[in-house]
C-alpha positions as CSV (number, residue, x, y, z in Angstrom):
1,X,61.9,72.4,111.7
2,X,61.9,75.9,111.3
3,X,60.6,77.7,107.9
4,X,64.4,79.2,107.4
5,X,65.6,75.8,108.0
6,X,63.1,74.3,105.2
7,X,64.0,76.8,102.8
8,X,68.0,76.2,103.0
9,X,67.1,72.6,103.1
10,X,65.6,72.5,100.1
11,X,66.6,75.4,98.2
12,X,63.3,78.0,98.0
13,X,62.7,81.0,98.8
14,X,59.3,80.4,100.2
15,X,58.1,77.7,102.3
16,X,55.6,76.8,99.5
17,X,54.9,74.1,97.4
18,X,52.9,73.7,94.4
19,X,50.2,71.0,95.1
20,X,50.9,68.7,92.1
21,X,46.9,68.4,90.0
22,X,47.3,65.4,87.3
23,X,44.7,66.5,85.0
24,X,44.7,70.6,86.2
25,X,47.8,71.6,85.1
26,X,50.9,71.1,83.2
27,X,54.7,72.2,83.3
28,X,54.0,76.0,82.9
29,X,52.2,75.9,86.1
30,X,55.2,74.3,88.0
31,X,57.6,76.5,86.5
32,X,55.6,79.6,87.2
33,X,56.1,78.6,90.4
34,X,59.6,77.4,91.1
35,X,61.0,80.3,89.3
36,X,59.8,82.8,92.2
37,X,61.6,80.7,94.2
38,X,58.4,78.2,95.7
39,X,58.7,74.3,95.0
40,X,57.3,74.0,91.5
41,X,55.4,70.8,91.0
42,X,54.6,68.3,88.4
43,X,52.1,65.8,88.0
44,X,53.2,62.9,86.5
45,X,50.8,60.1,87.1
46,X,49.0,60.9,83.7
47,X,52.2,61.2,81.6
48,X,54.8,58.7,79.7
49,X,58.1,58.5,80.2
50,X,59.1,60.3,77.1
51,X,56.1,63.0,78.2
52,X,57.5,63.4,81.5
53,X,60.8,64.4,79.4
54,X,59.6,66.6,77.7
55,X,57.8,68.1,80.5
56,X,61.2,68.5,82.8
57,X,63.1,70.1,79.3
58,X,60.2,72.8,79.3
59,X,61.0,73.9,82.8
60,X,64.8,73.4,82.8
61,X,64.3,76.3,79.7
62,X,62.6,78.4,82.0
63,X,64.3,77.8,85.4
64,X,67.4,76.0,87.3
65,X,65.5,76.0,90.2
66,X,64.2,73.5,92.4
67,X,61.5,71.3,91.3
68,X,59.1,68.0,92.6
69,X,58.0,65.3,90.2
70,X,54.8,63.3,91.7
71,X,53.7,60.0,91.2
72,X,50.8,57.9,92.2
73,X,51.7,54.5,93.4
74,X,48.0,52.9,93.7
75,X,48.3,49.1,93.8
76,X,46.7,48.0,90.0
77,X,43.4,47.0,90.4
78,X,42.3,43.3,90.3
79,X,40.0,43.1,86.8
80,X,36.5,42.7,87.8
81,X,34.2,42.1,85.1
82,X,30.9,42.0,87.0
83,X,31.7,45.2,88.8
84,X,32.7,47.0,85.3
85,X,29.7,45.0,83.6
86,X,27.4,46.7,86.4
87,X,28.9,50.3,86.3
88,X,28.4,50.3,82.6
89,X,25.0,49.2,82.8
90,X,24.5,52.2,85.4
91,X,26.0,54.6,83.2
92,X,24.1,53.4,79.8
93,X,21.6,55.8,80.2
94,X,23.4,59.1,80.7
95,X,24.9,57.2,77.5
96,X,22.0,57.3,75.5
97,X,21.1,60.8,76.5
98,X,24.6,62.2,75.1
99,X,23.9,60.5,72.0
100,X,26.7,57.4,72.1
101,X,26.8,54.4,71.9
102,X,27.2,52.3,75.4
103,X,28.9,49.6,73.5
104,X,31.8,51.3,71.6
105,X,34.9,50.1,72.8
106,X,36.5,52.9,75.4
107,X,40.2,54.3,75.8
108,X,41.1,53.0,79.5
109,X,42.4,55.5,82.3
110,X,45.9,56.4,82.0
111,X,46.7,56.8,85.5
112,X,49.8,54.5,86.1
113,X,51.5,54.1,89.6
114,X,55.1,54.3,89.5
115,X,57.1,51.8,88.2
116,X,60.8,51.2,86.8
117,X,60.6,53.3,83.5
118,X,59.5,56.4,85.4
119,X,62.2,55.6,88.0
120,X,64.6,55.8,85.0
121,X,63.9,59.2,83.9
122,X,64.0,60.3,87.6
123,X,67.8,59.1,87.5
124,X,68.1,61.2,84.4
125,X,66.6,64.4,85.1
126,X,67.5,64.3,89.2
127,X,64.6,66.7,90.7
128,X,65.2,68.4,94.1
129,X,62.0,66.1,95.4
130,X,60.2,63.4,94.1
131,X,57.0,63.0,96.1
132,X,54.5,60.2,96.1
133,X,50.5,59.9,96.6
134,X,48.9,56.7,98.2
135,X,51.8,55.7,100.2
136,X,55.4,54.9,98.8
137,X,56.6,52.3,96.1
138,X,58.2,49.6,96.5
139,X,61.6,49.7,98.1
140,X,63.8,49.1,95.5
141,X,62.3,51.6,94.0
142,X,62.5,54.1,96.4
143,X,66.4,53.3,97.0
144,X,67.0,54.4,93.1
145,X,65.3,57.5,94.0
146,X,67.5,58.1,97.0
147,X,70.6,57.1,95.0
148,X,69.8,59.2,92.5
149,X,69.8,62.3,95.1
150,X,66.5,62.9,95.5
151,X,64.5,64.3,98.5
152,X,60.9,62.6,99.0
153,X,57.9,63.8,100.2
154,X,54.4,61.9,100.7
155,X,51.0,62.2,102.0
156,X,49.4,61.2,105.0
157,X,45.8,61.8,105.8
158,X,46.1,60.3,109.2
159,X,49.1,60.1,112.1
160,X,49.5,56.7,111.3
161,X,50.1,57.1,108.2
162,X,52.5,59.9,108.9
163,X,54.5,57.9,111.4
164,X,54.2,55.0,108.5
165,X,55.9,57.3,105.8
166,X,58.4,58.8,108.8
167,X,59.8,55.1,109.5
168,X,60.3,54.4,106.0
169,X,62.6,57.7,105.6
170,X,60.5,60.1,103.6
171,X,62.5,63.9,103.9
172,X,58.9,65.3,104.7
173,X,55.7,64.7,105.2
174,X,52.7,66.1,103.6
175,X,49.6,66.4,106.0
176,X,46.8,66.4,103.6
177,X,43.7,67.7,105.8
178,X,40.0,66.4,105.2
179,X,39.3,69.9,103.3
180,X,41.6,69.6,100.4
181,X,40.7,69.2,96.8
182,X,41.3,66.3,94.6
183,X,42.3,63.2,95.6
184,X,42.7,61.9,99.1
185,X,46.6,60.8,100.1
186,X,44.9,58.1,102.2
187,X,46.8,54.7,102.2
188,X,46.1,52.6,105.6
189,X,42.7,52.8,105.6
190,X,40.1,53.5,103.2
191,X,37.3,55.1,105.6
192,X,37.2,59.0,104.8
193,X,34.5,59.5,107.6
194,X,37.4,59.3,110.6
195,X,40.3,61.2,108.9
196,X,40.5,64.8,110.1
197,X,40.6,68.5,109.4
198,X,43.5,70.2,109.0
199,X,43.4,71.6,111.8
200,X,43.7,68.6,114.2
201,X,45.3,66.9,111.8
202,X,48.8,69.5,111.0
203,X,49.7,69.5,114.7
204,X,49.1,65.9,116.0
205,X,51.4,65.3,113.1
206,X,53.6,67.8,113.5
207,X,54.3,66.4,117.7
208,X,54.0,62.6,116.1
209,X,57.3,63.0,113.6
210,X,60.8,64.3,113.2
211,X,60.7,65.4,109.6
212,X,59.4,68.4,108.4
213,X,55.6,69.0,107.9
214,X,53.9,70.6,105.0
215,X,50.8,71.7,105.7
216,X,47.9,71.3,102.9
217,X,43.8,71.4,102.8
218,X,41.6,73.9,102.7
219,X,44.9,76.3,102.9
220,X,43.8,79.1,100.0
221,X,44.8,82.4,101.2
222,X,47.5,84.5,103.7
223,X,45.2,83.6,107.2
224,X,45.1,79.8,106.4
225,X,49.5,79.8,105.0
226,X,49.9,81.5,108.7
227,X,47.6,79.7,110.9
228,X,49.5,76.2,108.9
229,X,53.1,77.9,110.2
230,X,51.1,78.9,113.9
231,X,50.3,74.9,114.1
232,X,53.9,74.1,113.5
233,X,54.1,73.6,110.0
234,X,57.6,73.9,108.5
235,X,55.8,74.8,104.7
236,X,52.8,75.2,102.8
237,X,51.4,72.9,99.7
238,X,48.6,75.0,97.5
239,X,46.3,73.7,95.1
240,X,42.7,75.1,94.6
241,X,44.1,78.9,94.9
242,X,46.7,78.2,91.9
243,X,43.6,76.8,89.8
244,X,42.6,80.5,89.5
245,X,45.9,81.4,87.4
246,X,46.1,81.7,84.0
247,X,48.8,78.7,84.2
248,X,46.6,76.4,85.0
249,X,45.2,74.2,82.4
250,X,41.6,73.5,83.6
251,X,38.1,74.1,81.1
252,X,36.6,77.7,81.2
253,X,33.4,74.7,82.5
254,X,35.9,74.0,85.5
255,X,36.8,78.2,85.6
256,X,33.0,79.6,85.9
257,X,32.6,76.9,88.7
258,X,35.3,78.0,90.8
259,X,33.9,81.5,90.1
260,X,30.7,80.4,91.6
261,X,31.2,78.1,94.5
262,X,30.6,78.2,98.1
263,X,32.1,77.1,101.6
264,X,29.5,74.3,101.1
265,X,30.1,73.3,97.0
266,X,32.9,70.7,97.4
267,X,32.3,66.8,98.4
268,X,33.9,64.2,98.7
269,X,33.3,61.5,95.6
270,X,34.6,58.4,94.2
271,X,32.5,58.5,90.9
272,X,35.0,60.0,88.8
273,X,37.8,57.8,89.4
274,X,37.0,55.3,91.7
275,X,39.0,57.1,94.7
276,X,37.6,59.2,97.2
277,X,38.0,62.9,95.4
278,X,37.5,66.6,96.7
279,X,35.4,68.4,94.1
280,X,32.5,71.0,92.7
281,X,29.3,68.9,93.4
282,X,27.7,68.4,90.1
283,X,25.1,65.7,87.9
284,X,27.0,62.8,88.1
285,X,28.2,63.8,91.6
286,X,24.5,64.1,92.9
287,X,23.1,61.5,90.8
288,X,25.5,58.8,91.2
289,X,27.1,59.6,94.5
290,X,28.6,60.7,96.1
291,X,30.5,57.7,97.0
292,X,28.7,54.8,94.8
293,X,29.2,51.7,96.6
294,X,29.0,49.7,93.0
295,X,32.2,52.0,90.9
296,X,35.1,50.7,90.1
297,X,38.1,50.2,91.9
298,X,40.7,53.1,90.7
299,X,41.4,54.4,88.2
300,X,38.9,52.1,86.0
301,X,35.6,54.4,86.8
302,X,37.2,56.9,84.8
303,X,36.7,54.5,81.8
304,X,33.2,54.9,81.7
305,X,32.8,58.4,82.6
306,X,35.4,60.2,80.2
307,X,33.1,59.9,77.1
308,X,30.2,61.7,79.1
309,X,32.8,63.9,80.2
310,X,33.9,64.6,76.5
311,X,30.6,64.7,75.1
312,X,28.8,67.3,77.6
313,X,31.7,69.7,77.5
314,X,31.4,70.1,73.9
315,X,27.8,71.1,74.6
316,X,28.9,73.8,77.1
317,X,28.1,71.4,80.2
318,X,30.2,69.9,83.2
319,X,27.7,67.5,84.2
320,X,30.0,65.0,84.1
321,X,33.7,66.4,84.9
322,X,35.0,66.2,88.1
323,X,35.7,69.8,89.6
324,X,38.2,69.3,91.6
325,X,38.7,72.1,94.3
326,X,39.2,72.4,98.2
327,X,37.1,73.9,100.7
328,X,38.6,76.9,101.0
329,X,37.4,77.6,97.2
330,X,35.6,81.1,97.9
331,X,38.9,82.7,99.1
332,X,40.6,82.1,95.8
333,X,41.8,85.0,93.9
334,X,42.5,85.8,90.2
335,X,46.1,86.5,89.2
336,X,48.8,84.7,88.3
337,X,51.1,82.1,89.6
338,X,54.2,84.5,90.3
339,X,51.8,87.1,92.0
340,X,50.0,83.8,94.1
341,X,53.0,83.0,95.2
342,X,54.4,86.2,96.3
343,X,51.6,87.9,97.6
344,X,50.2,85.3,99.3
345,X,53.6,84.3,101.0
346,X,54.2,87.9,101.9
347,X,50.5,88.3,103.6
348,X,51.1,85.6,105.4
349,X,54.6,86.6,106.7
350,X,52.9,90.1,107.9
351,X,50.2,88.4,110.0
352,X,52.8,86.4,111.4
353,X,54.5,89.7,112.2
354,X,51.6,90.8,113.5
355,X,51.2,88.3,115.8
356,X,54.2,88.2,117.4
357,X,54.0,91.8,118.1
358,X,50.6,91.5,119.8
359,X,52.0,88.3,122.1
């Protein structure tokens, strides 16, 4: 599918979409961005239903245009008392050194996968696309989202799990290369070490599908949006270059490391959450991963680390919050969403020009 053909499809004016960051960002982000005519993007795997609402009504004031709601939909981990018993007991320490106490009871993660009250407010506020991370719900689930006129999008880390999403009827498929920030999309198989780059990964998929294929992973300025559309991308998703706006709702902690990182600063981890996760190497990072065979299954290692997290960054330390950014960190930019958007999308289009001047 051709760019033109994505944007008509889905009602943009740029083959761009706002990667959705739970945690990163809130509604003013997304409707920075879908009111200059990209696909605005909410993360809703951290919110309520009556938050997710109020979410929608903020962007509805600022745009009509079209906008994605995301969800996780993680299978709910089986309790495992030993293995939360011996992550605690790993984690007592750094406890002791913020100055609380190991034993005080501790809010759980919020991070809840898709289920029939979020479904519901779907069918009220009908979004362009609803897209999903870690696969698809179930299908009765899905078929309210497709009744209620939705388009859906989902992640694939691999071409099987891109022909997986493709036979199950997703609108597009988001091919989530090795280099992207945050959390990995990865569903069929849990072994990051085999899943590729983006740039074996966007056209394998690309020849492997019918649908369209947004291109996402390392992807942070104009040469990486063209080289995505070169491989036969139909659009782009961005993440880690919109975490340098204003609109984004990350710690001036999270801020100054952008600021400082390198082509080598980001790993993978599972410490944070319990999921494999692209981020800022840091303490707990180095001192606990980066992938710790003994942390919880998702979301429940967030349990232990979020009152380290809380406690450092009132002392002016991110020792213990996860950074999440891509690969391509070093070739963000500071400006805002609107100028992101348009600039970058504009760069990009000239190089393509460019290009098929000099063929």
């Amino acid at each position: 599918m051709s760019r033109k053909k994505f944007m008509a499809d889905f009602g943009l004016k740029y083959p761009l979409v706002l990667a959705p960051m739970a945690g990163a960002m809130d509604w003013e982000l997304a409707a920075a961005v879908s009111e200059v005519g990209g696909l605005g993007s909410l993360p809703a795997a951290m919110l309520t239903p009556d938050q997710l609402r109020e979410q929608c009504g903020h962007i509805r004031e600022r745009t009509p245009n079209p906008i994605n709601l995301n969800f996780f939909c993680h299978q709910p981990p089986v309790p495992d008392n030993a293995r939360m018993a011996q992550w605690h007991d790993r984690l007592r320490p750094y406890y002791k050194e913020q100055g609380l106490d190991a034993d005080a009871p501790v809010k759980t993660a919020n991070r809840a996968p898709f289920d029939a009250a979020l479904c519901a407010v779907v069918e009220e506020i009908r979004p362009k696309v609803v897209s999903f991370h870690f696969g698809l719900p179930e299908d009765a689930l899905l078929s309210r989202v497709r009744a209620a006129g939705c388009k859906i999008f989902s992640s694939a880390t691999t071409v099987a799990e891109a022909r997986w999403l493709a036979e199950r009827g997703v609108d597009a498929v988001i091919a989530q290369g090795f280099e992207a920030g945050g959390h990995r999309g990865m569903f069929l198989s849990d072994d990051v070490t085999r899943q590729p780059g983006s740039f074996a990964l966007i056209p394998q998929i690309v020849d492997a599908v019918r649908v369209p294929v947004i291109a996402t992973g390392g992807i942070t300025d104009a040469r990486g949006i063209a080289a995505a559309f070169v491989l036969g991308a139909s659009a782009v998703q961005l993440g880690t270059a919109y975490l340098f706006s204003p609109e984004a709702k990350i710690s001036a902690l999270h801020r100054a490391a952008l600021a400082e990182a390198h082509d080598d600063s980001t790993v993978l981890t599972n410490v944070f959450t319990g999921r494999p996760a692209r981020g800022i190497v840091n303490r707990a990072i180095a001192e606990l991963g980066p992938i710790g065979k003994d942390v919880p299954a998702f979301p429940l290692a967030a349990t232990g680390i979020g009152p380290l997290r809380a406690a450092a960054e009132k002392k002016g330390i991110s020792d213990f919050s996860p950074l999440w950014a891509g690969q391509a960190v070093a070739l963000g930019h500071h400006a805002t969403a609107a100028d992101i958007t348009r600039n970058l999308m504009a760069e990009a289009e000239a190089l393509l020009r460019d290009l098929s001047r000099d063929s």
